[in-house]
C-alpha positions in Angstrom: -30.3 36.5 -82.5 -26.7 36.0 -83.2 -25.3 36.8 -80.3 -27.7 34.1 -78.3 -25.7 31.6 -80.8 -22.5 33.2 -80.4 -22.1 33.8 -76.9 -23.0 29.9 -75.7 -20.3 29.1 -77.8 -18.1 31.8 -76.7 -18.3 31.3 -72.7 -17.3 27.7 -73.5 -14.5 28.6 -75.0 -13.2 30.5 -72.4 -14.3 27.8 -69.7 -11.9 25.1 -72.2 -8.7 27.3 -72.1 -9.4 28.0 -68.4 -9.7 24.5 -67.6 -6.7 23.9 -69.9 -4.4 26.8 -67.9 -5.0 25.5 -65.0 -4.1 21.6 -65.0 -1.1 22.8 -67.1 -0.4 25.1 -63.9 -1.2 22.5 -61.7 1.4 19.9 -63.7 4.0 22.5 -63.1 3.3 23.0 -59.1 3.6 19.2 -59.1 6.7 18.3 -61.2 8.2 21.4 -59.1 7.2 19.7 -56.3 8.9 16.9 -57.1 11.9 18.3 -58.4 12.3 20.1 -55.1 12.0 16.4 -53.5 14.7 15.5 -55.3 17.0 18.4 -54.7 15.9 18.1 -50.3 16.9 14.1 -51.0 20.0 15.1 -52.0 22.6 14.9 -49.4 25.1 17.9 -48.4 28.6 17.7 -48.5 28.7 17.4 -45.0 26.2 14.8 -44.6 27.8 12.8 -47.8 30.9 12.6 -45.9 29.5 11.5 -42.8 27.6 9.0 -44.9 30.8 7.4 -46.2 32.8 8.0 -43.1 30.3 5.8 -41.4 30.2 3.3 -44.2 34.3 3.0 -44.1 33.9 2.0 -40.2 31.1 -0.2 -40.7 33.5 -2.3 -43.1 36.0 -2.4 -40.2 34.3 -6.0 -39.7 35.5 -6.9 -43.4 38.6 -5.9 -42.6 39.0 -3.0 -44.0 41.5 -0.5 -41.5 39.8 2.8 -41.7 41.2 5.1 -39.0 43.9 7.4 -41.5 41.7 7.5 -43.8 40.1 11.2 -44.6 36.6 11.4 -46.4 35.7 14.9 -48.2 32.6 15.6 -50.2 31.6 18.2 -53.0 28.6 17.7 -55.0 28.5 13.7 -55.0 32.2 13.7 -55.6 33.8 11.8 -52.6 37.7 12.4 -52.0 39.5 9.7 -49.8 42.9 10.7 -48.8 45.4 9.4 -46.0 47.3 6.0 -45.6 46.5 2.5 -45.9 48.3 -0.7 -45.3 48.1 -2.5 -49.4 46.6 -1.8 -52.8 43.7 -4.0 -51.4 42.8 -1.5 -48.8 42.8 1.3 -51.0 40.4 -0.8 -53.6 38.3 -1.9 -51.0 37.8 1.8 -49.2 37.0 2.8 -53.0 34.4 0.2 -53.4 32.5 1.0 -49.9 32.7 4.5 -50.4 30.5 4.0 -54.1 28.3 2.2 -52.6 26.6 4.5 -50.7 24.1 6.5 -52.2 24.2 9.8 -53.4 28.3 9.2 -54.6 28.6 10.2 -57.8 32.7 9.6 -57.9 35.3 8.7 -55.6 39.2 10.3 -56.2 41.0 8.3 -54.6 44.4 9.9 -53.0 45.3 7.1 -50.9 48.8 6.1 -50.1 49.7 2.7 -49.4 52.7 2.8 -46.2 53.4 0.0 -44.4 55.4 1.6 -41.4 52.2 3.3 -39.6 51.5 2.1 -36.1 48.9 0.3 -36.0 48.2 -1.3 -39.1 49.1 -4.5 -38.2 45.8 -5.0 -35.6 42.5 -3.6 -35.8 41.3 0.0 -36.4 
């Protein structure tokens, strides 16, 4: 007589906890899910690099003179290195190359020298 009192009471229970175990597990797959979204959005180094190398030429038409200018990337952290005509180039390569997504910093080793060829027309 007990146990028909106890063991409705006891299989729901074990169908509550169940039920809670497995939306927890399903919460888990999902936020994995999307943390592994995130990490795939992420661009590589490579394809960072590219990003901003392509940005730099696109800002050609602004006037910015791009062509000794070298772009590496490491883990959002963009390096631009080479020569550049004035302090105004090297701000504006800066700028262009934080604006594109997935930058997290841009070091800036950038020389301003006047005597290049080429840096009087367009590049």
């Amino acid at each position: 007589m007990i146990l028909r009192r106890i063991l409705p009471l006891v299989v729901a229970g074990l169908l509550g906890v169940s039920a809670a175990a497995h939306a927890q597990n399903g919460a888990t797959a999902s936020s994995g899910a999307r943390a592994s979204d995130t990490a795939a959005a992420a661009p590589t180094n490579r394809q960072l690099a590219a990003n901003v190398r392509h940005a730099l030429h696109a800002a050609r038409k602004q006037g910015l003179k791009s062509t000794y200018i070298r772009v590496r990337a490491r883990d959002g952290v963009v390096t631009l290195s080479g020569v550049v005509a004035s302090e105004q180039q090297i701000a504006f390569a800066t700028q262009v190359a934080q604006s594109v997504s997935g930058v997290r910093a841009v070091q800036g080793q950038l020389e301003v020298r006047t005597d290049v060829r080429g840096f009087s027309g367009n590049q």
